[in-house]
C-alpha positions as CSV (number, residue, x, y, z in Angstrom):
1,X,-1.8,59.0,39.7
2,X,-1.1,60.8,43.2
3,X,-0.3,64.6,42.4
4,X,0.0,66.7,45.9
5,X,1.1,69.9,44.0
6,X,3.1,71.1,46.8
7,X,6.0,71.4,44.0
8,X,5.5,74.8,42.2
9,X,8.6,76.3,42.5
10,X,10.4,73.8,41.0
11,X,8.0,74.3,37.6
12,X,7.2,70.5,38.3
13,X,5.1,67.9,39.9
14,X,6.1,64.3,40.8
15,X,3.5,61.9,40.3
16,X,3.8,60.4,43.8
17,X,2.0,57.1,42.8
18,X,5.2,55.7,40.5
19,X,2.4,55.6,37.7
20,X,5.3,58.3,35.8
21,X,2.2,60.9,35.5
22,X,4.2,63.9,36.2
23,X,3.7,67.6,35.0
24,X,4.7,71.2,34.2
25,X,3.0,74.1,35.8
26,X,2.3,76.5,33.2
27,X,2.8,79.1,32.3
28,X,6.3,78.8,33.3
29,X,6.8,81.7,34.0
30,X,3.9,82.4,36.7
31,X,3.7,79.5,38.9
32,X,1.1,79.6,41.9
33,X,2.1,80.5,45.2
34,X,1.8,77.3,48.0
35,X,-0.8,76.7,50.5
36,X,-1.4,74.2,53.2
37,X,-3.8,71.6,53.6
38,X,-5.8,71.1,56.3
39,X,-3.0,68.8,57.4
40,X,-0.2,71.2,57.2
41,X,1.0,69.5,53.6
42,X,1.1,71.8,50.6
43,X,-0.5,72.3,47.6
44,X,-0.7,75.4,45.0
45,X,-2.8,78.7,45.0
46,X,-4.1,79.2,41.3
47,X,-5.1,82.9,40.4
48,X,-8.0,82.2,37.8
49,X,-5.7,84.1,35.2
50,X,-4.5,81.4,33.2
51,X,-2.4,78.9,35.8
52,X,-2.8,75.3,35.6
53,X,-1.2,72.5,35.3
54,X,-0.9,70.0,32.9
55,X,-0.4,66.3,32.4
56,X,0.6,64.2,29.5
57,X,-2.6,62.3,27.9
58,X,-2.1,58.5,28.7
59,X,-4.6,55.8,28.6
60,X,-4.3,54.7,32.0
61,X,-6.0,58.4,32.4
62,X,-9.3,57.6,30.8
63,X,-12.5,55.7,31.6
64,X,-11.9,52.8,28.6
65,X,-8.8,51.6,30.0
66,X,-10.5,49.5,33.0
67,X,-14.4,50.7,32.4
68,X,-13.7,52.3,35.6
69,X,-12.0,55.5,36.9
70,X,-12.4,57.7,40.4
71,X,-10.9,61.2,40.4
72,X,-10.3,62.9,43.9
73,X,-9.2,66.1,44.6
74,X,-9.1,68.6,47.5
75,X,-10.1,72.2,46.9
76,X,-10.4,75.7,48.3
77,X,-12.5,78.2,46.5
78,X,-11.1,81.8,47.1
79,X,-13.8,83.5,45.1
80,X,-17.6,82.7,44.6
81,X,-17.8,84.6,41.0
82,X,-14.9,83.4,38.8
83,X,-13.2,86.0,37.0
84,X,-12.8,83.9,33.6
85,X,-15.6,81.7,33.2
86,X,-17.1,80.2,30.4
87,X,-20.8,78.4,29.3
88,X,-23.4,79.8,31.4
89,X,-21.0,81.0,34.1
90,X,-18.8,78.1,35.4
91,X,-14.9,77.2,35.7
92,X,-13.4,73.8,35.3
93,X,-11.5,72.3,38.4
94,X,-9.9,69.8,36.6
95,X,-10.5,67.6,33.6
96,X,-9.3,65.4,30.6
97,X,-10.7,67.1,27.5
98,X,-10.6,69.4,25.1
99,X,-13.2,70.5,21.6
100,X,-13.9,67.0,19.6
101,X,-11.7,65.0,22.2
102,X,-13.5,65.0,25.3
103,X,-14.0,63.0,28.4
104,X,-14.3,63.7,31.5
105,X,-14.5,67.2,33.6
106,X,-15.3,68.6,37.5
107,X,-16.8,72.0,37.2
108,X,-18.1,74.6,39.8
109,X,-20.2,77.7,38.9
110,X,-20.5,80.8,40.0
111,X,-22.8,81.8,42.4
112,X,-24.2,84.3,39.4
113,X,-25.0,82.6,36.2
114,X,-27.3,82.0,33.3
115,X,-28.6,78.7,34.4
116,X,-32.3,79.0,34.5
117,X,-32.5,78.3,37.8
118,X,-29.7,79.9,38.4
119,X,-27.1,77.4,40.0
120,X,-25.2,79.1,42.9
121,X,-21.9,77.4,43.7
122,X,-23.1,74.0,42.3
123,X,-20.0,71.6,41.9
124,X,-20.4,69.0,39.0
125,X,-18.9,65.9,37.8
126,X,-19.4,64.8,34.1
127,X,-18.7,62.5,31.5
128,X,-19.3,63.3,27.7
129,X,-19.0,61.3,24.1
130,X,-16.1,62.6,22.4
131,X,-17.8,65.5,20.4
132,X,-18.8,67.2,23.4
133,X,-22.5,68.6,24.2
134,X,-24.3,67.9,27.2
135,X,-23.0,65.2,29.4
136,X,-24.5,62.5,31.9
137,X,-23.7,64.1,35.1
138,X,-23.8,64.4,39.4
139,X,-24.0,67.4,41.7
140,X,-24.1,68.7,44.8
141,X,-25.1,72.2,45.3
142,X,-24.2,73.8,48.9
143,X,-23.5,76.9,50.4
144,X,-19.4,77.5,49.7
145,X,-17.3,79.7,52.1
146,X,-14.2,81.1,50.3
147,X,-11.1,79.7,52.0
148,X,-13.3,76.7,53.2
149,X,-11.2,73.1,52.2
150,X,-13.4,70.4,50.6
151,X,-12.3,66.9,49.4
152,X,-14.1,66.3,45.8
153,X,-14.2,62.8,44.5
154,X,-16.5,61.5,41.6
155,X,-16.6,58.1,39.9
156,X,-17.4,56.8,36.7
157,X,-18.2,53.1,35.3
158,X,-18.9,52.1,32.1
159,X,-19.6,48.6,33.0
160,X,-23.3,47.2,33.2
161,X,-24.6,46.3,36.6
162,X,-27.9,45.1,37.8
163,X,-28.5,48.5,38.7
164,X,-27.1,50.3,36.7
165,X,-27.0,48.7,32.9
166,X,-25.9,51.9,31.2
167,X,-22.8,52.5,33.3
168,X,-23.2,56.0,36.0
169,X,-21.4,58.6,37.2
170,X,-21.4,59.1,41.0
171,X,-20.0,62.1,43.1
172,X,-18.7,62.3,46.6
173,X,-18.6,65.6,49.1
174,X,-15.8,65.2,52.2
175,X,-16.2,61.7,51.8
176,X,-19.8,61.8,51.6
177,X,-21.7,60.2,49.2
178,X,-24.2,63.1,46.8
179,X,-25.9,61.6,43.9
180,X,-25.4,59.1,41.3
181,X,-26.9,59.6,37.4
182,X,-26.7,57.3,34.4
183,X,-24.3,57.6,31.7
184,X,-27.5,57.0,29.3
185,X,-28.7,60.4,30.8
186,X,-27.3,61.9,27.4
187,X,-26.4,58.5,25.6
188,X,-22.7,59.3,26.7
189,X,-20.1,56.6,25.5
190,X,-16.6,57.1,26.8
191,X,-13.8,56.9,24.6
192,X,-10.1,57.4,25.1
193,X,-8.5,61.0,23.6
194,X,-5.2,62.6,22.9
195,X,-6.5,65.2,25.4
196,X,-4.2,66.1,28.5
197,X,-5.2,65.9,31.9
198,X,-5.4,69.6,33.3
199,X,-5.6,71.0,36.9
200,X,-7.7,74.8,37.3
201,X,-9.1,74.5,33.8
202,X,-10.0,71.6,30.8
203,X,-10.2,72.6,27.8
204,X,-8.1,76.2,28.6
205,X,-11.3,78.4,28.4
206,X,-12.1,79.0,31.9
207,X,-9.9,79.1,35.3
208,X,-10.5,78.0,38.5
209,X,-9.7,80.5,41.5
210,X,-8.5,79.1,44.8
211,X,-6.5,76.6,45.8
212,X,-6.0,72.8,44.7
213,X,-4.3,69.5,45.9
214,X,-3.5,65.8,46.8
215,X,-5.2,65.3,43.1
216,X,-5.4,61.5,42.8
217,X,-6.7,59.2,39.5
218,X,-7.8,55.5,40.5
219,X,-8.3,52.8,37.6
220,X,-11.0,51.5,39.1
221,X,-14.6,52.7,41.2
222,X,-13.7,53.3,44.7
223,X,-16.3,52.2,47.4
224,X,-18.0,54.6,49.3
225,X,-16.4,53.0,52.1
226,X,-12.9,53.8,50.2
227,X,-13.4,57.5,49.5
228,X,-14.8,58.2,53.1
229,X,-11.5,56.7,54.4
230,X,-9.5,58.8,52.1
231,X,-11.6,62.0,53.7
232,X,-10.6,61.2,57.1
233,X,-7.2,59.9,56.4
234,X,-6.6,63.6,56.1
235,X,-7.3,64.4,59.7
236,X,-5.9,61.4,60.7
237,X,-2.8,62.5,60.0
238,X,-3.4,66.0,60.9
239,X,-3.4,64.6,64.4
C-alpha cells in the first residue's frame, strides 16, 4: 500500500501501489488542508480534532499474512502537547487496531505526560496480542521541532531467526536505524483483525496534530539498507 495523501479535497485517497487500498477522509465533511513535503509533493494537515483517514481492513494489512510487515510514514508534528490524547498522554500516528481487535500502532507522546519518567516527544512503534495491554515495543526519543519533517518507519517479524527466536519489532528515524525489542517482551502473538487501518489516530480515542504523508505498508521486513534508501529517495528527487 503507497498512500501520499496529497488527495483531500476530493474526500479520497488512491492507493498508489495497485494493491486497491484506497480510503475516505473523514469526517467528510472536514477534510485537512494540503501541505508539501520536503520535496514539494503534497500530503494533508490534520487538526488533532477528529480528522483521519481510514482504510478498509484487509489481510494483506496485517503481520500474519507474510510473518512480516514494514510501515513507513513521513510526519510533521505542529504541536508538542496534543490536544486529544489518551493513556498516559500520547496520540496515535497511525495504526491497525481497535478494543479486542488489535495489532499494530505508531504513537508519539506529549512532551507532558504521566509516564514515570516522564517521556517527552518519545515516538513508539508496537505490536500487541489481540486483547490489547502492553505491547512488545521500539522507540526513539529526541528533541522534536514543530514543523520539523521526519520519515518514520518500523518493522515487525513474526518469524524465528537465530537472533531473534521470538520474532522483534524494529524502528527506523530518517532512515536511521533506533532500536530493536522482542515480540516475547510481553508474549505478544500477532493475529489478523477486522480492524481498519487509520491515519492521525487507531483506535478513534486520540488525534495526531500536524501533518502526514507518502504512508506506505510493505509485506515483508525491509533492510536497513532499504529504508535508508527510501529516506534519501526523498531528497533525491527534491533535487
Amino acid at each position: 500500500m503507497y498512500l501520499p495523501l496529497g488527495h483531500s479535497s476530493a474526500g479520497i485517497y488512491p492507493d498508489l501501489s495497485g494493491g486497491g487500498h484506497s480510503g475516505a477522509y473523514l469526517p467528510r465533511t472536514k477534510r485537512p488542508d494540503l501541505v508539501r513535503l520536503p520535496n514539494g509533493t503534497l500530503a494533508s494537515q490534520f487538526n488533532g480534532h477528529g480528522q483521519y483517514a481510514q482504510v478498509s481492513s484487509s489481510s494483506s494489512l496485517s503481520i500474519t499474512r507474510t510473518g512480516c510487515l514494514t510501515v513507513e510514514a513521513w510526519i510533521r508534528p505542529a504541536t508538542l502537547q496534543f490536544p486529544l490524547e489518551e493513556g498516559t498522554g500520547y496520540s496515535y500516528v497511525l495504526g491497525k487496531g481497535q478494543p479486542r481487535e488489535q495489532e499494530y500502532a505508531l504513537r508519539m507522546y506529549s512532551e507532558r505526560n504521566r509516564e514515570r519518567p516522564v517521556r517527552p516527544n518519545r515516538i513508539s512503534a508496537y505490536v500487541f496480542n489481540r486483547w490489547g495491554g502492553l505491547g512488545s515495543g521500539s522507540y526513539f526519543q529526541d528533541h522534536v521541532s514543530i514543523g520539523g519533517w521526519m520519515m518514520v518507519a518500523f518493522a515487525v517479524s513474526d518469524l524465528p531467526t537465530p537472533g531473534w527466536p521470538r520474532g522483534y519489532v524494529a524502528i527506523y528515524k530518517d532512515g536511521q536505524f533506533r532500536g530493536c525489542v522482542s515480540l516475547a517482551q510481553y508474549h505478544v502473538r500477532p493475529t489478523a483483525s477486522n480492524a481498519p487501518f487509520r491515519i492521525a489516530t487507531q483506535s478513534l480515542d486520540s488525534f495526531f496534530d500536524g501533518a502526514i504523508g507518502d504512508v506506505a505498508v510493505y509485506d515483508y521486513a525491509l533492510s536497513r539498507t532499504q529504508i535508508a534508501s527510501t529516506y534519501l529517495s526523498m531528497f533525491a528527487r527534491a533535487g
